[in-house]
C-alpha positions in Angstrom: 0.0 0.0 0.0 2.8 2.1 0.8 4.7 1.5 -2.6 1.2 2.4 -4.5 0.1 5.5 -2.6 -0.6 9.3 -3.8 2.1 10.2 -1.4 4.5 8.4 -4.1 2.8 10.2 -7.1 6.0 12.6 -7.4 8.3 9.8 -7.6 6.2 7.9 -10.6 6.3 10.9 -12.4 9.7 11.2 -12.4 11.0 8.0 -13.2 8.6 7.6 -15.8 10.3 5.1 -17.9 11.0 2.7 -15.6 7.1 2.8 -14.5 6.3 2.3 -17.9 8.7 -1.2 -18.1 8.1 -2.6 -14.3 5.7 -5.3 -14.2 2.9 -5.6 -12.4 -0.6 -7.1 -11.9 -3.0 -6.0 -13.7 -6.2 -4.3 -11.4 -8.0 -7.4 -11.4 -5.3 -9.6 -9.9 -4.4 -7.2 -7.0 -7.4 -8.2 -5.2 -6.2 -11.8 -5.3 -2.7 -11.3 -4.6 -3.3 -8.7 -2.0 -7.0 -8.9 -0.3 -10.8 -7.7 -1.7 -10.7 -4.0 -2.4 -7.3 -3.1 -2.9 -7.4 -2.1 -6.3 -11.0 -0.2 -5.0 -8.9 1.1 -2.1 -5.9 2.5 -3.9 -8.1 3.8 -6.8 -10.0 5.9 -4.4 -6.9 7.1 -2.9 -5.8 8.7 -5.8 -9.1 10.6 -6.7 -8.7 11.7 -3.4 -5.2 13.0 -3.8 -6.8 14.7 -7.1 -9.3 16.1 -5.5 -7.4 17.5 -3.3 -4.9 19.0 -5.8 -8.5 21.3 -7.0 -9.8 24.8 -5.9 -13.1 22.9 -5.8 -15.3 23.7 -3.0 -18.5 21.4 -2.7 -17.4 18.3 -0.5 -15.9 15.2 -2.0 -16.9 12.2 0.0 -15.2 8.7 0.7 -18.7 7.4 -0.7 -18.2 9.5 -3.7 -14.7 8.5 -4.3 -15.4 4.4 -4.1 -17.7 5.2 -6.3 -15.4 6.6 -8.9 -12.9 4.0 -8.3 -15.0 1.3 -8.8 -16.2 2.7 -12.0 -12.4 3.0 -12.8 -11.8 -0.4 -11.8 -14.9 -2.1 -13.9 -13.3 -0.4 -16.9 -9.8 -0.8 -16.9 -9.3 -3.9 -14.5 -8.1 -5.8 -17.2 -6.1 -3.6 -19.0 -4.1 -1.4 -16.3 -1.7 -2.4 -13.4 -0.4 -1.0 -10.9 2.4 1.3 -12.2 0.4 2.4 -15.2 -2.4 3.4 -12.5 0.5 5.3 -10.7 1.9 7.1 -13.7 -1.8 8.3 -15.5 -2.6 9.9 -12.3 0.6 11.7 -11.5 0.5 12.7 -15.1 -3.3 13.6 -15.4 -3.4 17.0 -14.2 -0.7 18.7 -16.4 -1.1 16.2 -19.5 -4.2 14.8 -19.9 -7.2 16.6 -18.6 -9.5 17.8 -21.0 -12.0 19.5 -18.9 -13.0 23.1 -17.5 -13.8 21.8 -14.3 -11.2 22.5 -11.3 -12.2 18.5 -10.7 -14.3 15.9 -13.2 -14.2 12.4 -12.4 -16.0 11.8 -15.6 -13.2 13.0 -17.2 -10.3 11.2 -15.3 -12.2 7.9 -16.2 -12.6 9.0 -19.9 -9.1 10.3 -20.4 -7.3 7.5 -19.4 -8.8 5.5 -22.2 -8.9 7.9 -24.6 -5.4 10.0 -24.0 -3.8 7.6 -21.7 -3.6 4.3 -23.3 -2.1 6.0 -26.8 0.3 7.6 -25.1 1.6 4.7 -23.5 1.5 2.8 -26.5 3.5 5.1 -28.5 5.9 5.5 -25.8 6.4 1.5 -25.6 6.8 1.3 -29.2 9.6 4.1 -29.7 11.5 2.1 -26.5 11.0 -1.1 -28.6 11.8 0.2 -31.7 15.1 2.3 -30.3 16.6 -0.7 -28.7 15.8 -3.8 -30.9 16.0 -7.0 -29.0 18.8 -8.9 -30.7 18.6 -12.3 -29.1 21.0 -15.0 -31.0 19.7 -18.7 -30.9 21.5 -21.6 -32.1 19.1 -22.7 -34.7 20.9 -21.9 -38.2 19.8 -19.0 -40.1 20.5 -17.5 -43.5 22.4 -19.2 -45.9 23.1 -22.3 -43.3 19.3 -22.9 -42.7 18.6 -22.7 -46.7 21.1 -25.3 -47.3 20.2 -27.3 -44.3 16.6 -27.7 -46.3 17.8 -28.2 -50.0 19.8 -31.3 -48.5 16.7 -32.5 -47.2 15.0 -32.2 -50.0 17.5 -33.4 -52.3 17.6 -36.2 -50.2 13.9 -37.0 -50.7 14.0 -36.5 -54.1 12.6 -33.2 -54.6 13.1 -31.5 -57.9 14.7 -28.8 -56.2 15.3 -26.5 -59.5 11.4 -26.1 -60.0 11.6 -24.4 -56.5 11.2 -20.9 -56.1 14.5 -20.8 -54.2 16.6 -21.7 -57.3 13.6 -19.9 -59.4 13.9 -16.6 -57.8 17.8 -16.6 -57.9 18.4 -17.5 -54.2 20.4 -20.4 -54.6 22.9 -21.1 -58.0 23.2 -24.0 -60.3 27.0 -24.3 -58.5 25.8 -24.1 -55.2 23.0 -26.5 -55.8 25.8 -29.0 -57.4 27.7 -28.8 -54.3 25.0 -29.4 -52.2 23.8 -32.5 -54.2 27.5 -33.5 -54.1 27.5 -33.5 -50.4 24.5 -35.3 -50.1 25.6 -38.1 -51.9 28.9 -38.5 -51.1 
């Protein structure tokens, strides 16, 4: 509870990229892993915290806020965890409200879906495409894993020049010799 509280907002929103890689259960789990409510709990924490961030005057009760969060919660439950719940509410006031009102909870339900979730995904995406995973396997690629198949089908008895490989130019007649040479010698 500690770890996932509004008193914590400051430090999601600073180390944003790491909040955007940890894992984490999604809301739906938390209440398995960690008691019935907690997702409700923290969730009405936060509007809380947000609440409390507004000029508004009229009252904003605990009733009130479960009721937000469990609104929250029947929508994203699936979709968000824990960190991501952390980071749109730390980043909601300066970059993603879209309403007049000093405090909407309307709006921090609707924005999270509609401004949120893009924004993540492009930010994911750049990170994966700026640092390619390049993971090596020992399964043969390239040139070793072609001729590792025209054996095979040389040795069954394939008609391997009527094959798009030697069709399309990617293997030679020399190569193809050579390869038909090693098979049966």
């Amino acid at each position: 509870m500690t770890c996932f509280s509004p008193d914590r907002l400051g430090y999601y929103l600073s180390d944003r990229e790491r909040c955007m890689k940890e894992y984490s259960p999604t809301l739906d789990k938390v209440d398995a892993l960690f008691g019935k409510d907690t997702s409700i709990y923290i969730l009405r924490e936060l509007y809380i915290s947000l609440y409390k961030l507004s000029t508004v005057k009229e009252p904003f009760t605990q009733e009130t806020a479960t009721q937000a969060a469990s609104l929250f919660f029947g929508s994203y439950r699936k979709t968000c965890n824990l960190y991501q719940t952390m980071l749109y509410f730390s980043m909601y006031p300066t970059m993603f409200k879209s309403s007049y009102f000093q405090f909407d909870t309307t709006d921090i339900l609707r924005q999270y879906g509609a401004k949120f979730i893009p924004w993540f995904q492009s930010q994911t995406t750049e990170d994966e495409q700026e640092q390619p995973v390049q993971t090596r396997t020992a399964e043969p690629r390239g040139i070793e894993a072609r001729n590792i198949y025209l054996r095979e089908q040389i040795r069954k008895g394939a008609d391997v020049r009527q094959g798009g490989l030697y069709r399309f130019g990617f293997v030679t007649e020399d190569e193809l010799q050579q390869l038909e040479r090693e098979v049966y010698s």
